[in-house]
Backbone bond lengths (Angstrom), bond angles and torsions (degrees), N, CA, C in turn:
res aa  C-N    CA-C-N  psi(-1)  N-CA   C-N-CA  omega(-1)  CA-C   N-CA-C  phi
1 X - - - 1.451 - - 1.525 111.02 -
2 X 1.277 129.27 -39.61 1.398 146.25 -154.02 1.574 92.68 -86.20
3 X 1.648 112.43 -40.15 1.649 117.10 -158.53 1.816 81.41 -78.12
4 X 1.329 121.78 -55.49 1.544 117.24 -172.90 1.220 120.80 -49.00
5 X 1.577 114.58 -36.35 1.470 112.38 -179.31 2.038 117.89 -75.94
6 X 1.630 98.16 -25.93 1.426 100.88 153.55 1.172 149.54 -46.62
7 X 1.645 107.37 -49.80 1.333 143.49 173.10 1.313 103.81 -41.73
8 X 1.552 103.01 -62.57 1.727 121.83 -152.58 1.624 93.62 -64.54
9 X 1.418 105.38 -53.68 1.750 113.91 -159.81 1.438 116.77 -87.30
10 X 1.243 115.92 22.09 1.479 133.26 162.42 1.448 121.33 -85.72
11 X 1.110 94.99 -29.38 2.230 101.52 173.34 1.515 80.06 -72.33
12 X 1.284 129.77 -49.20 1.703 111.56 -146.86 1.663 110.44 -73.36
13 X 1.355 107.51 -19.19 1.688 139.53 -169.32 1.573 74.35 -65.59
14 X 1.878 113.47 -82.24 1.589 90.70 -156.23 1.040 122.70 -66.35
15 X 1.760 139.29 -11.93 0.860 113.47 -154.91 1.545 109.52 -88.48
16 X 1.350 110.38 -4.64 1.272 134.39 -153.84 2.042 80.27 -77.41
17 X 1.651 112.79 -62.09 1.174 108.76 -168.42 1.625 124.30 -80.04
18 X 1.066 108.74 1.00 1.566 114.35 148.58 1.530 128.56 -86.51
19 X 1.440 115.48 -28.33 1.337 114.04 134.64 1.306 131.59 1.32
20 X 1.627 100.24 -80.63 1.547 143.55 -172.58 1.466 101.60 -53.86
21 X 1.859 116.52 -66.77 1.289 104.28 -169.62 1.778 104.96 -99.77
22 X 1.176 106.58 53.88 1.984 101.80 162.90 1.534 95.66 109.23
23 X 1.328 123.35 -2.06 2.036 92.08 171.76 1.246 107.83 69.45
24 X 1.863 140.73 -4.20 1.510 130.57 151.66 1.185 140.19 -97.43
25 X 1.225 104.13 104.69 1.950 120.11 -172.48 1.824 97.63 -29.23
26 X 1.205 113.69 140.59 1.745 113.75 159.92 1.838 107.51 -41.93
27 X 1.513 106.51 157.90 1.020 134.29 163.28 1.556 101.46 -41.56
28 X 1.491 118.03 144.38 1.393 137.03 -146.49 1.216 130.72 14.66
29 X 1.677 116.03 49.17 1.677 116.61 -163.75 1.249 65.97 -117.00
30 X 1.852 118.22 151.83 1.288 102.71 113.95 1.420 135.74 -141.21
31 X 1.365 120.49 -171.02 1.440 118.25 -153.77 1.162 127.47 -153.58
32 X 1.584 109.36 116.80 1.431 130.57 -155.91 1.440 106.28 -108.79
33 X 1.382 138.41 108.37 1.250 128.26 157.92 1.734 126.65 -90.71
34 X 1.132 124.73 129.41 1.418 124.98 176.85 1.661 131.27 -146.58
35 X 0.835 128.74 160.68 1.207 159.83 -154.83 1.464 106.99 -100.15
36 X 1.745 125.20 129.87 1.082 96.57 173.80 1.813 96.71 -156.29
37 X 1.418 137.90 145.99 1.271 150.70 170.23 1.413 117.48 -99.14
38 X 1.012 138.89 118.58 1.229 140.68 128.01 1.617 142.45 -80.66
39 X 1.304 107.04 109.12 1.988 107.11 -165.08 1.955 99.39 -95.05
40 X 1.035 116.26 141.57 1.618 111.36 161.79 1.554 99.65 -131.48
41 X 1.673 98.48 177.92 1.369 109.97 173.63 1.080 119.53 -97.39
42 X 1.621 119.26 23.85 1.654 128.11 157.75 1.337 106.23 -139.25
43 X 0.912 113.12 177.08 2.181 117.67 -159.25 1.243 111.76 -94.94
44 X 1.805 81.94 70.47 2.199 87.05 179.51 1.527 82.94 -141.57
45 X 1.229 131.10 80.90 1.159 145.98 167.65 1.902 115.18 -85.13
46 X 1.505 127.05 135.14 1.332 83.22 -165.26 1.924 72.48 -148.94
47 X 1.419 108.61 149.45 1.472 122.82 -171.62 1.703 96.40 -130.10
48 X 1.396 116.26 132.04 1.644 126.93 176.37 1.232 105.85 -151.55
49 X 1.605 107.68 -165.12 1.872 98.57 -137.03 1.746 55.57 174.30
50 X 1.627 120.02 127.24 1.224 137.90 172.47 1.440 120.53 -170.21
51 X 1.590 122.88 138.49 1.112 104.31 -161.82 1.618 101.92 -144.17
52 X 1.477 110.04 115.01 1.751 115.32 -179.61 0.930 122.64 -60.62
53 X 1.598 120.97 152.97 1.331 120.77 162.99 1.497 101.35 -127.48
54 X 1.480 116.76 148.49 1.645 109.81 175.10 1.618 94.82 -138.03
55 X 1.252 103.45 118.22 1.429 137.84 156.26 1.150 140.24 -37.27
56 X 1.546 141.91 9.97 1.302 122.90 -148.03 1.776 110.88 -31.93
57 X 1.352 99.46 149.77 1.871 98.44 -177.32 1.917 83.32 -170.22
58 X 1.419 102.82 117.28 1.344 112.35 156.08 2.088 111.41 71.66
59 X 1.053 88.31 22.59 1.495 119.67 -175.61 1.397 119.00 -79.32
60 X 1.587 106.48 103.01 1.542 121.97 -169.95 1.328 115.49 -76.85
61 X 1.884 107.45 -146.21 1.485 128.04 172.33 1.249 85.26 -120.31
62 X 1.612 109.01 -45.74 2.175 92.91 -158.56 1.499 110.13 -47.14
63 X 1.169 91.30 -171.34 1.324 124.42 162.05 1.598 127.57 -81.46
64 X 1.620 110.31 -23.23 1.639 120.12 155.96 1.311 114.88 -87.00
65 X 1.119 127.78 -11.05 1.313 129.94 -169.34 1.653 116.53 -130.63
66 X 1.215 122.26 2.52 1.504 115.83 -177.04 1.231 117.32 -96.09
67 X 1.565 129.30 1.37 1.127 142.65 171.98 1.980 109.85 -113.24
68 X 1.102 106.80 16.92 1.591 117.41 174.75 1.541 106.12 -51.95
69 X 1.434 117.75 153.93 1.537 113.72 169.68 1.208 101.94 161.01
70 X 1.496 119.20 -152.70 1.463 133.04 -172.16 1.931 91.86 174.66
71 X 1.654 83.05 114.02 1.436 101.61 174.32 1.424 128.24 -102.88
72 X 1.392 134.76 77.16 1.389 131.00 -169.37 1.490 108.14 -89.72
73 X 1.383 100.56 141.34 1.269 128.07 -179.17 1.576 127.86 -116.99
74 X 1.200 148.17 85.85 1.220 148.99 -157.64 1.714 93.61 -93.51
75 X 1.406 96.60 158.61 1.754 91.25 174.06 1.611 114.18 168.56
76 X 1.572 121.64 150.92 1.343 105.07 -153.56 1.883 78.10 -127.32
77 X 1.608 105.65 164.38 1.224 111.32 -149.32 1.807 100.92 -151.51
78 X 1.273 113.48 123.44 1.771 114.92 -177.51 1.433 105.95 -126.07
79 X 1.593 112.87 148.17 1.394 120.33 159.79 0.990 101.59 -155.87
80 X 1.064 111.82 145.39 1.856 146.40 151.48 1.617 90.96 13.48
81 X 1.354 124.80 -45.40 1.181 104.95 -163.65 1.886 107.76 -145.17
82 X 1.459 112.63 31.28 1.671 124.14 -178.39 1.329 112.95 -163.56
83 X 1.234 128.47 179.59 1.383 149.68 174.79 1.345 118.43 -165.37
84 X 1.607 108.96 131.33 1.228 105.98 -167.55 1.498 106.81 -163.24
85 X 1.622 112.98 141.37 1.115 121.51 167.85 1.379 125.47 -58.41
86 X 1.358 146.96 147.88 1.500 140.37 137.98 1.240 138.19 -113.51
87 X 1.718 105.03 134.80 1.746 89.50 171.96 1.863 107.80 -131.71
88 X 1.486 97.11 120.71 1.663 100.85 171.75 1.248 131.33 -100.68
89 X 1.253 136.66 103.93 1.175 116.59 -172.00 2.185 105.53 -120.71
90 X 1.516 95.82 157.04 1.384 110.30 -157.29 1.334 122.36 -118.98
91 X 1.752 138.46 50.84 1.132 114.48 -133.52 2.032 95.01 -100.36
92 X 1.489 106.54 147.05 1.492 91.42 -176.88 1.864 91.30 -116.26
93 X 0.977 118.15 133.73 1.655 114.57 173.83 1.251 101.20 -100.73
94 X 1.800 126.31 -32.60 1.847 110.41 160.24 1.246 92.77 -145.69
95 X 1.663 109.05 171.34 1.211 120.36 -164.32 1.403 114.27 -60.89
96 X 1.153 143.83 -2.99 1.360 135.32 -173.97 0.850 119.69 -101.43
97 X 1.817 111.38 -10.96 1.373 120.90 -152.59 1.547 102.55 -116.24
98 X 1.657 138.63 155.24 1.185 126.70 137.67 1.553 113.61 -143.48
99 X 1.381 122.49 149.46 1.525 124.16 -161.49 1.680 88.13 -129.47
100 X 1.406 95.51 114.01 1.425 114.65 -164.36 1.871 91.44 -109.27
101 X 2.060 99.09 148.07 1.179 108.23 158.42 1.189 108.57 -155.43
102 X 1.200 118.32 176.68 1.811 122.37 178.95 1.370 99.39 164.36
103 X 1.678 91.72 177.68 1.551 108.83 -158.44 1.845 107.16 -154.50
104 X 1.336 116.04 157.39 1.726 92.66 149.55 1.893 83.51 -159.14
105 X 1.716 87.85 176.46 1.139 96.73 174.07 1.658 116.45 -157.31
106 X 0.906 98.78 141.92 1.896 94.65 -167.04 1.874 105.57 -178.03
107 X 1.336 100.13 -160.93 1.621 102.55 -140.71 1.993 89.02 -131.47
108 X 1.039 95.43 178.55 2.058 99.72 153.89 1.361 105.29 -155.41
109 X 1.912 92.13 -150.29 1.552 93.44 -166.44 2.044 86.55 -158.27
110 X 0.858 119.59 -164.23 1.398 137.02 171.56 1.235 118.90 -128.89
111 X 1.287 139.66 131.87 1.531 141.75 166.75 1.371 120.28 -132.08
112 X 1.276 123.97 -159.84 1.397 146.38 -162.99 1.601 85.05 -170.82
113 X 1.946 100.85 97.81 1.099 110.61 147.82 1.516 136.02 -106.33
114 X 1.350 144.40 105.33 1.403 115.12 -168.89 1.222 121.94 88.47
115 X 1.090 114.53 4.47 1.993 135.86 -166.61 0.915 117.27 101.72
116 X 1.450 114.58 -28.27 1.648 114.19 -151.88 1.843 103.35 -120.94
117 X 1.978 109.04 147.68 1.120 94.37 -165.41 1.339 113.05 -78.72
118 X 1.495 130.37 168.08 1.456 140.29 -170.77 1.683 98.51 -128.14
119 X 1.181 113.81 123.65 1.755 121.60 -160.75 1.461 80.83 -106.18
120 X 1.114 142.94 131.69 1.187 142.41 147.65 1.992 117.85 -107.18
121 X 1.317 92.11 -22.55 1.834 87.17 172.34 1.954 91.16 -146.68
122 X 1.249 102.81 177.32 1.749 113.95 162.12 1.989 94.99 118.49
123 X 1.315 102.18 165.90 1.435 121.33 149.53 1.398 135.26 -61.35
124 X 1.301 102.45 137.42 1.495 96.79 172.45 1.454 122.23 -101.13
125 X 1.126 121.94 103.98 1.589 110.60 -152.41 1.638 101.21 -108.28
126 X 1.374 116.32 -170.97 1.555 117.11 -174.57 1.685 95.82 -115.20
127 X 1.265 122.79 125.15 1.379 117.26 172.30 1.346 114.01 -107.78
128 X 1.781 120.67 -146.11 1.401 118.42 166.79 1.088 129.29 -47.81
129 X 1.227 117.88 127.55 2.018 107.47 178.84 1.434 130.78 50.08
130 X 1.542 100.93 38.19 1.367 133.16 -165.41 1.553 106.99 45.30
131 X 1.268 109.19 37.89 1.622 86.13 177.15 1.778 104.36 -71.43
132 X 1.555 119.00 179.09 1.447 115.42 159.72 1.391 128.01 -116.96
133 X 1.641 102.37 142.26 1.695 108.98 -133.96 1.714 81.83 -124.63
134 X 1.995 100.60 121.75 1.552 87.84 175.31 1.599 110.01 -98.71
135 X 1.359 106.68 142.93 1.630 114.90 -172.95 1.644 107.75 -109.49
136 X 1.049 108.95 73.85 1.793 107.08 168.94 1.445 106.74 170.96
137 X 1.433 104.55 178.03 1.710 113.95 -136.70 1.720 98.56 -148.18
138 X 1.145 108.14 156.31 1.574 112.63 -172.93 1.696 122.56 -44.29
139 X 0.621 122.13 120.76 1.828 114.11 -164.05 1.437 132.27 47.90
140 X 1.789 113.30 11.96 1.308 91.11 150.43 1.356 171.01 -36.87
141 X 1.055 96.05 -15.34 1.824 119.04 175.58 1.345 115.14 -161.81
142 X 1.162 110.45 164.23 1.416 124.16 156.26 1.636 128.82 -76.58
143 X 1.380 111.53 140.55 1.447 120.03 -160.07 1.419 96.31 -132.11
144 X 1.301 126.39 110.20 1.687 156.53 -147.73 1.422 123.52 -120.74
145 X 0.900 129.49 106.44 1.788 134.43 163.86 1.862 113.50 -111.60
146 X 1.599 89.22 137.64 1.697 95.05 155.28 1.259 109.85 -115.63
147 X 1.066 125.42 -164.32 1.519 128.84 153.44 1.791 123.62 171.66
148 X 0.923 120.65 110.28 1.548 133.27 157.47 1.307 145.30 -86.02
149 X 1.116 142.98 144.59 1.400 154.10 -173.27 1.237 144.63 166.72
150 X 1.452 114.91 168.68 1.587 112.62 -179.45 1.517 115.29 -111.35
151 X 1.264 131.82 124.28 1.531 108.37 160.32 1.515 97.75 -110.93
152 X 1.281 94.95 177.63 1.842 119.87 -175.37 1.409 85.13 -138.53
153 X 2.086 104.86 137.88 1.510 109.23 -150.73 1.722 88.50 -156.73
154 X 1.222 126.84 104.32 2.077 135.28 -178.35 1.624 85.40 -110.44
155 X 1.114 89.63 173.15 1.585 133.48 176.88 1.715 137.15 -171.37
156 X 1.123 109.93 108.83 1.313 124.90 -147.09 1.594 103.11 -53.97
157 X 1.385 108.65 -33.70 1.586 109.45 166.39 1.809 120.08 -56.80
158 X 1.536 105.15 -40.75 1.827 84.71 161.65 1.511 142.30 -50.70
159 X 1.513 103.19 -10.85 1.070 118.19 -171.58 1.653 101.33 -103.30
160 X 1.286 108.83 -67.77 1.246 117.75 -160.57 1.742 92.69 -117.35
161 X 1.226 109.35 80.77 1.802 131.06 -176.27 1.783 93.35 -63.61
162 X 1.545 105.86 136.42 1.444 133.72 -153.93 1.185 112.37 139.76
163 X 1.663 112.22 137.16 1.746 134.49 -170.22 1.601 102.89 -66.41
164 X 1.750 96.80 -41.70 1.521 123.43 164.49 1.465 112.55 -29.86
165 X 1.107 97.84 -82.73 1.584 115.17 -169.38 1.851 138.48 -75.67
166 X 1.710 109.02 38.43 1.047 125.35 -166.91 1.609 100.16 -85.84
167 X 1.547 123.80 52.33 1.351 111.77 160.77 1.339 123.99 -65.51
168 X 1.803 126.31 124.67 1.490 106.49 -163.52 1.754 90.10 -136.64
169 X 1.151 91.21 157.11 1.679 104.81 -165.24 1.864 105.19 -134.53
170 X 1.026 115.45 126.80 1.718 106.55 179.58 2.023 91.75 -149.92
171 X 1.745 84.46 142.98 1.493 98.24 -173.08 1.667 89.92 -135.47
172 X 1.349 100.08 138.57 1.335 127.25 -170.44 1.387 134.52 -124.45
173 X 1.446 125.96 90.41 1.430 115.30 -174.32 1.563 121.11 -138.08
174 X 1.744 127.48 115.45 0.656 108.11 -135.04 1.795 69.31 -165.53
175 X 1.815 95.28 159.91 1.933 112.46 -166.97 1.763 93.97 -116.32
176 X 1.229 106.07 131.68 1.742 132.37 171.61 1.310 110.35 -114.00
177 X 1.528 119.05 117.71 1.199 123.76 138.80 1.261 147.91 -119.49
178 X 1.395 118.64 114.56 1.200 143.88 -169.96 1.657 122.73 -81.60
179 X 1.237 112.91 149.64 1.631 95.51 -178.89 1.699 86.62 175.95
180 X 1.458 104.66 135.59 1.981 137.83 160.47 1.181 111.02 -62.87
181 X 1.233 131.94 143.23 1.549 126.47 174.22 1.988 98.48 -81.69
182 X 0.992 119.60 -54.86 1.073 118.99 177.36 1.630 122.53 -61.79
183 X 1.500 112.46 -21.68 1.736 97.58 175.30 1.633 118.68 -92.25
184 X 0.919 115.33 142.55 1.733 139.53 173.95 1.195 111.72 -72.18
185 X 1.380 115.19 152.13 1.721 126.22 -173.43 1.756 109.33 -34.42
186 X 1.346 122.46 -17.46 1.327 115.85 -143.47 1.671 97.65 -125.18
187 X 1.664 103.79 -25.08 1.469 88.35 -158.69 1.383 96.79 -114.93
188 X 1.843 96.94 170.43 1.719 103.61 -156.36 1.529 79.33 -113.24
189 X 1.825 91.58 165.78 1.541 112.68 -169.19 1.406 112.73 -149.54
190 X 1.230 129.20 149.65 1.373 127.25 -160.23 2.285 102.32 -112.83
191 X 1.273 83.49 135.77 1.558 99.16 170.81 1.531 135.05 -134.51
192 X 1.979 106.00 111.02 1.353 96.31 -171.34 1.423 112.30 87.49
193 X 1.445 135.53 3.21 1.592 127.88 -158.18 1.185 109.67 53.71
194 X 0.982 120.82 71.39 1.829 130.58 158.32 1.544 107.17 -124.66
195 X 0.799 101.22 159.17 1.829 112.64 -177.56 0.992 129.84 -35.62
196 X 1.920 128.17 -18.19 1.380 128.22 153.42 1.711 84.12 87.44
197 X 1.400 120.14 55.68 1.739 106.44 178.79 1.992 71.50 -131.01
198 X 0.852 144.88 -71.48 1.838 135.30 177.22 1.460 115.96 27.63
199 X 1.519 115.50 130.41 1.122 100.84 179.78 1.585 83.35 -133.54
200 X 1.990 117.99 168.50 1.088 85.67 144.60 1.576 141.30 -129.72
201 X 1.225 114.21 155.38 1.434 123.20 -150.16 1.430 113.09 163.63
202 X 1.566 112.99 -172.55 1.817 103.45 -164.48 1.135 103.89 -75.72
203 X 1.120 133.99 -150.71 1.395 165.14 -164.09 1.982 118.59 157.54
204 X 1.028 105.28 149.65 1.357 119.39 -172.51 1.655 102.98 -102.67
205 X 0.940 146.10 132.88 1.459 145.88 -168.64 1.737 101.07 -145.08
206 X 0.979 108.51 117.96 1.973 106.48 155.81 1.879 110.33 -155.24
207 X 1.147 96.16 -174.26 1.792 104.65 -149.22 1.519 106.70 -154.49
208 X 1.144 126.65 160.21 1.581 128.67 -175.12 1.681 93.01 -160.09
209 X 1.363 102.63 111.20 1.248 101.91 165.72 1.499 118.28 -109.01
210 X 1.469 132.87 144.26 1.541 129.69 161.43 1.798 115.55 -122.57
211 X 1.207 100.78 109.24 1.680 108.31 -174.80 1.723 119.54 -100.08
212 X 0.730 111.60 -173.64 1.490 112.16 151.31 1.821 107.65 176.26
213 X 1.604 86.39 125.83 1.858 105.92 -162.55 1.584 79.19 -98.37
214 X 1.616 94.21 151.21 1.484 134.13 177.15 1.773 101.03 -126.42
215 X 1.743 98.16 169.15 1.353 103.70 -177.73 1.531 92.15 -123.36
216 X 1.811 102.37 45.19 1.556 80.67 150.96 1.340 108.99 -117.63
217 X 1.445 128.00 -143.72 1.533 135.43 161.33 1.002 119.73 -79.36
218 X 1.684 142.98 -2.15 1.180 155.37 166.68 1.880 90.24 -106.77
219 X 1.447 98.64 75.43 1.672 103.57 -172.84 1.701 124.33 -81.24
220 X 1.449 113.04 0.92 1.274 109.72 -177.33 1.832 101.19 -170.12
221 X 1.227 108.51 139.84 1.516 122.27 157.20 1.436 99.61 -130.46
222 X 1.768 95.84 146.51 1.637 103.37 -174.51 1.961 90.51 -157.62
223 X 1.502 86.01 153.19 1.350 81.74 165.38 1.854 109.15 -135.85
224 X 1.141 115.46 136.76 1.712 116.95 -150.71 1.915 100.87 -127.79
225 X 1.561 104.59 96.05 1.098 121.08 147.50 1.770 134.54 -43.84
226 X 1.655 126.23 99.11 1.382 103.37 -172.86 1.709 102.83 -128.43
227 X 1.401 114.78 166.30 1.573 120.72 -175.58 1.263 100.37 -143.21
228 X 1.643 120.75 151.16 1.425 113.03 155.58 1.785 87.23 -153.94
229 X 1.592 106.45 154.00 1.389 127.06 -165.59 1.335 98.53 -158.25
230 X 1.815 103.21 117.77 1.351 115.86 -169.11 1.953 103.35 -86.24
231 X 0.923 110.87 125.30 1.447 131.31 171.38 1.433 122.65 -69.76
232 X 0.732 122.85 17.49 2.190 128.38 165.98 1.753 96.75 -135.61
233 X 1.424 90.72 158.06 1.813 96.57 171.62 0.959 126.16 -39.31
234 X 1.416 114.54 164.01 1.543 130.01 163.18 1.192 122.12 -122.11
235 X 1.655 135.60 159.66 1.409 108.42 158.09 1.169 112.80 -100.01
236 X 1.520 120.58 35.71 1.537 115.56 177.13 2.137 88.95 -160.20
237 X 1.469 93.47 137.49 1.353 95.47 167.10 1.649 127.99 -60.09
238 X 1.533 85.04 133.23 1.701 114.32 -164.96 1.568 97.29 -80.18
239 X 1.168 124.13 148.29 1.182 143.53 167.83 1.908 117.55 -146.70
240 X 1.351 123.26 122.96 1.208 143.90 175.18 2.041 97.15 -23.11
241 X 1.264 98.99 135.45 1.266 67.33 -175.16 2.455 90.12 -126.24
242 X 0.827 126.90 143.86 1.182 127.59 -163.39 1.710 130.73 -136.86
243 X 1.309 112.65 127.49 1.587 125.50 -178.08 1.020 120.35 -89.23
244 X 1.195 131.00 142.84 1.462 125.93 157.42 1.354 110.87 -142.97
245 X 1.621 108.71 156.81 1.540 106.96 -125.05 1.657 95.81 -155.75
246 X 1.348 119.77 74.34 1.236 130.81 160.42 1.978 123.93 -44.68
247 X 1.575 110.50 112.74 1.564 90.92 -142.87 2.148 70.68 -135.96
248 X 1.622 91.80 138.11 1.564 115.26 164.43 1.413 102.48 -132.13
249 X 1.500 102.67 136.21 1.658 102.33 172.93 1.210 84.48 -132.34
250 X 1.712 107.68 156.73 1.681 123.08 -178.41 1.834 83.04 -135.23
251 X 1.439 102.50 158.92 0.942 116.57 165.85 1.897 112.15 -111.52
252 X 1.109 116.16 83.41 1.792 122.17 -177.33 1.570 103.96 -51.65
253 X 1.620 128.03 -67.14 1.799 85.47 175.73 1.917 73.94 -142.84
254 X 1.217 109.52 -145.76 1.810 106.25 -159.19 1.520 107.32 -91.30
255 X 1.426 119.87 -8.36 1.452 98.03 158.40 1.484 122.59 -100.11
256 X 1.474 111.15 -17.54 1.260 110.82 -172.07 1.403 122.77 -125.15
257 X 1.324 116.20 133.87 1.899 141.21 -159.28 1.164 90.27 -104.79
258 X 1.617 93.48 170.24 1.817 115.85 -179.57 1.332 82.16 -166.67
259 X 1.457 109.25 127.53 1.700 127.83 158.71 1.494 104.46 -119.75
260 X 1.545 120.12 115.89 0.753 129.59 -164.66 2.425 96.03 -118.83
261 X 1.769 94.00 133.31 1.589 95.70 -154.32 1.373 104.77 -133.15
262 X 1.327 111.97 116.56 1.742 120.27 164.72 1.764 118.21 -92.93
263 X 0.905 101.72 115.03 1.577 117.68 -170.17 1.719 114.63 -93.33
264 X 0.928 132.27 130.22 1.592 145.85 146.80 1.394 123.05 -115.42
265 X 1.490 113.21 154.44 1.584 97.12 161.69 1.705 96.58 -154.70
266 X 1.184 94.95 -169.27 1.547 110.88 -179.97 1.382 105.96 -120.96
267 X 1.697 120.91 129.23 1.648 117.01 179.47 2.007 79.43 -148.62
268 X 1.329 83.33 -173.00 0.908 128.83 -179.64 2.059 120.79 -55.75
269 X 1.355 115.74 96.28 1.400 107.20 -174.05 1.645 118.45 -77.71
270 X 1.678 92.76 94.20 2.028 81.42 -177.60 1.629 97.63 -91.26
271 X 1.395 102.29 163.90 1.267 130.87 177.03 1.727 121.88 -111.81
272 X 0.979 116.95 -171.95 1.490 140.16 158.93 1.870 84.17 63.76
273 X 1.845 94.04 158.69 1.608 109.95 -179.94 1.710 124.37 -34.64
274 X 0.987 136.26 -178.52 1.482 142.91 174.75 1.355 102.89 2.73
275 X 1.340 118.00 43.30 1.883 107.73 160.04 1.467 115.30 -73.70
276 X 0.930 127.65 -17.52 1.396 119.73 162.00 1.558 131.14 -54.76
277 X 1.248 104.96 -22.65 1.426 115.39 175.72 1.279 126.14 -126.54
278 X 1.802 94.92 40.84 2.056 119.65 -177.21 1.350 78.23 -135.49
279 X 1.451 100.75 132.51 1.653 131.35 151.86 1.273 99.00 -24.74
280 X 1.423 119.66 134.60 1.425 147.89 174.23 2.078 102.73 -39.69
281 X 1.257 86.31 -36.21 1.968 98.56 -144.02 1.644 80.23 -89.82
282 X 1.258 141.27 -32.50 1.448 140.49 -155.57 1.650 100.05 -114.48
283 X 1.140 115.72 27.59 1.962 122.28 -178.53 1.057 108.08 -70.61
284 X 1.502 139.83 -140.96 1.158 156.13 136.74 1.363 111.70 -144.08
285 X 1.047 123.45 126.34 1.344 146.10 -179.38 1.598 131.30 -72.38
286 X 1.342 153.45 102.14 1.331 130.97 -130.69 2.119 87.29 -96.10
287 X 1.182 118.22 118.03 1.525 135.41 -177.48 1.222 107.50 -63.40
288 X 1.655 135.21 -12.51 1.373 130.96 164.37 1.301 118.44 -98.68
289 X 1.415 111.89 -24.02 1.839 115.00 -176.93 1.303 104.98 -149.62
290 X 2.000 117.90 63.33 1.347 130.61 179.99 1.400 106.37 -62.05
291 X 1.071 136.38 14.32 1.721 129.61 171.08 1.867 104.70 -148.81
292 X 1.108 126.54 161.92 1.272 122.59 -161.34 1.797 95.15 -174.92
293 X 1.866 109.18 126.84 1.542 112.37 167.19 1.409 121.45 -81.16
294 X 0.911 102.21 138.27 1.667 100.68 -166.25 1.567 102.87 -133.75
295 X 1.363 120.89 154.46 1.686 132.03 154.71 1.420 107.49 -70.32
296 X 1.692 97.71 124.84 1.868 127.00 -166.76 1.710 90.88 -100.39
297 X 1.446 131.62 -86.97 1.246 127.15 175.13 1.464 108.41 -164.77
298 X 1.533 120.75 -165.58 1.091 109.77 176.92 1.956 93.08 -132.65
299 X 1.320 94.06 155.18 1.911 101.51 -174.36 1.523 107.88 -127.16
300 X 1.249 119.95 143.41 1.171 132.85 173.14 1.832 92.82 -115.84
301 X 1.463 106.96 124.10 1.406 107.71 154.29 1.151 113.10 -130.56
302 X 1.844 115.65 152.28 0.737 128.94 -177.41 1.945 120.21 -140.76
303 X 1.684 109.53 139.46 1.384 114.70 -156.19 1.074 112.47 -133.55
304 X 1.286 138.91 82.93 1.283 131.58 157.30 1.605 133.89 -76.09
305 X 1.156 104.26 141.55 1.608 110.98 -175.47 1.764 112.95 -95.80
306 X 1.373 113.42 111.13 1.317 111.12 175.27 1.668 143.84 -59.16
C-alpha cells in the first residue's frame, strides 16, 4: 500500500521541482498540461487537471519506429462524490504495439444528490430482508487501482497513406487490481456510485475499438467494445459483464475537444418487486432471459490543452 502511494506521488514530486527551476521539461521531452470535464446524464460528473509527458525512447526514421516513446501522465481527478490521484503511463517500442500501465489512489464521501443517494466510498453489506445496507463514512479508507496491459493498434493509412483513409482498429487486454482499505477477502464495496458489486482482487479487463479519423472538425467516429471479469470467487455465478460505447469526437478550435458518448451494456436480468433495493447477491434472476441489453448513459467530454 505504502510502495503504491509512492509510486503515484512521484510524478507530483517532479513536477513540483520543475516548477521550481522554470516549468521546462529537458531537451526532447514534451509537455502538455490540461484540463478536462466530464458531464453525464446520471451523477458521475468528473473535473481533472493532468499533465503529459512524452519521452522519446528507442525512436527511429521508419514508419514502425518514428513514433517510439513512453508517454506518462500524472493527474488528479474529482467528483461529486471522490478524489483521486492518477498515474498513466504509455510505452510504445513499435507502432503497433503499446504496453500500458497506471494506477490511482484516493478517498470519497457520501451525498444526496438530486434526491437520490450517491455512494462514493463504504461497504456493501446484506441487511434486513436482504435489503442493501451502506457501511462507511467520508474518507474512511483508501480506494486503490493497478493496472497492466498490451494492446495491438493498425491503421489503414500505414498501408494505404491518405488523410482519407485513417481506418484504425486497437485491441486491448490487460489485468486490474483493485481493492478498499477497509473491505475483507469476502466483502463487496462501492466506487464513485457504481453498483457496490467490487471486490478486492484482480479482474480481467479488455476492449476492441474500430474508428475512423477524418481531417475535418467532426474528427473521429468509433465504435468501442468493452468486458471486465472478476477473477476470485463469487457467491453467485459470474458472467462477463460488457459496454458498448458509441463515440464522436469534434475538434471545436486547436486546443479544445469534445467526445461526445452513447453507452449500453449487458448485466444481469433481475426480476421480482423492489429488487433494486435487495443486495446484488440476494436478487432473483429471470431463468429464461438471465442477461438483458440495456441503456448505460450518455457523456459529454471535454479537454482542453493549456
Amino acid at each position: 500500500m505504502r510502495k503504491t502511494v509512492l509510486c503515484l506521488l512521484l510524478p507530483f514530486f517532479a513536477l513540483a521541482v520543475a516548477a521550481e527551476e522554470g516549468g521546462e521539461p529537458p531537451a526532447g521531452i514534451e509537455s502538455t498540461p490540461s484540463v478536462f470535464l466530464q458531464l453525464t446524464t446520471e451523477p458521475g460528473a468528473k473535473l481533472g487537471f493532468n499533465w503529459r509527458f512524452d519521452f522519446p525512447l528507442m525512436r527511429g526514421e521508419g514508419p514502425l519506429t518514428q513514433g517510439n516513446g513512453v508517454i506518462l501522465t500524472p493527474g488528479i481527478e474529482v467528483t461529486p462524490v471522490s478524489l483521486n490521484l492518477t498515474l498513466n503511463a504509455i510505452w510504445t517500442p513499435i507502432a503497433f504495439v503499446e504496453v500500458v500501465a497506471g494506477g490511482r489512489i484516493g478517498s470519497g464521501w457520501n451525498a444526496v444528490l438530486f434526491g437520490d443517494d450517491s455512494i462514493g466510498i463504504g461497504l456493501n453489506t446484506v441487511g434486513d430482508n436482504g435489503a442493501a445496507v451502506v457501511d462507511g463514512s467520508a474518507f474512511d479508507g483508501a480506494l486503490w487501482e493497478a493496472r497492466t496491459g498490451v494492446a495491438v493498434q493498425g491503421d489503414l493509412s500505414a498501408v494505404f497513406p491518405g488523410e482519407w483513409n485513417q481506418v484504425i482498429a486497437r485491441s486491448f487486454h490487460g489485468i486490474r487490481h483493485a481493492g478498499y482499505s477497509r473491505a475483507g477477502s469476502g466483502d463487496f464495496w462501492f466506487f464513485e456510485n457504481d453498483e457496490g458489486e467490487n471486490r478486492n482482487g484482480l479482474s480481467y479487463r479488455g476492449n476492441l475499438l474500430l474508428g475512423y479519423r477524418m481531417p475535418l472538425p467532426l474528427n473521429m467516429v468509433a465504435l468501442l467494445a468493452e468486458t471486465d471479469v472478476f477473477l476470485h470467487p463469487s457467491p453467485r455465478p459470474q458472467h462477463a459483464n460488457w459496454t458498448f460505447t458509441a463515440i464522436t469526437a469534434v475538434g471545436i478550435t486547436e486546443r479544445l475537444g469534445a467526445n461526445l458518448l452513447a453507452q449500453f451494456r449487458i448485466r444481469d436480468n433481475y426480476v421480482g418487486e423492489g429488487w433494486r433495493n435487495q443486495h446484488f447477491t440476494v436478487r432473483d434472476v429471470s431463468e429464461s432471459n438471465p442477461r438483458r441489453l440495456e441503456f448505460f448513459r450518455v457523456v459529454a467530454a471535454f479537454s482542453y490543452r493549456l
